[in-house]
C-alpha positions as CSV (number, residue, x, y, z in Angstrom):
1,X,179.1,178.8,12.2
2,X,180.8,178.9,9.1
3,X,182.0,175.2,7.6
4,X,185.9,176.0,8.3
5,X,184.4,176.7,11.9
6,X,182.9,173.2,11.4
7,X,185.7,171.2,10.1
8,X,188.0,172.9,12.9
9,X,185.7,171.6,15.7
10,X,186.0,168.3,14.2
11,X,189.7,167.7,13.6
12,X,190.7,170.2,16.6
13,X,187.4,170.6,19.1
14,X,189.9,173.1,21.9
15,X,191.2,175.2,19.0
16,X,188.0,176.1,17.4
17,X,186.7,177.6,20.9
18,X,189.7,179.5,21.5
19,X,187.9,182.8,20.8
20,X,185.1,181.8,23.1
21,X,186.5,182.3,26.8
22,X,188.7,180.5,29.0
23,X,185.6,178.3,30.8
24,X,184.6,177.1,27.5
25,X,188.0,176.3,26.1
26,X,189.1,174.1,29.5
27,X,185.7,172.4,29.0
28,X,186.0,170.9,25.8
29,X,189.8,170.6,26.6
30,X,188.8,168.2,29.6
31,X,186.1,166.6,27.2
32,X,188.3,166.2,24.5
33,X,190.8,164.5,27.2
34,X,188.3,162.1,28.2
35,X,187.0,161.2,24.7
36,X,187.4,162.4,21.2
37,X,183.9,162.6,20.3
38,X,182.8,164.0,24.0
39,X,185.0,167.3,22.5
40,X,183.5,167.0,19.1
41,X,180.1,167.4,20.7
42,X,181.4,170.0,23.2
43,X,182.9,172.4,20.7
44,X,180.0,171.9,17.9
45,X,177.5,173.0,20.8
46,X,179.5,175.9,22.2
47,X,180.4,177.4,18.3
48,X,176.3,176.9,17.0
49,X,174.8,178.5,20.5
50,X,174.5,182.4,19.8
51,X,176.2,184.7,22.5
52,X,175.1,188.1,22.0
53,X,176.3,190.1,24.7
């Protein structure tokens, strides 16, 4: 995860998944609904874990 990756999942936690798949984007959506910091830690976990498919 590169540090613009970083800062993105700080200021905008839904946009910085948007490359990961629709389940992970409505997640941190709903998380970011219910709490700003809920998303932070949602999208920061989702960008560092390594999907290699």
């Amino acid at each position: 995860m590169g540090i613009i990756r970083a800062i993105i999942c700080i200021l905008l936690p839904p946009l910085a998944i948007i490359d990961k798949g629709c389940g992970s984007f409505l997640l941190v959506l709903v998380l970011t609904l219910l709490g700003w910091i809920p998303g932070i830690i949602g999208a920061m976990i989702i960008c560092t874990c390594n999907n290699h498919e």
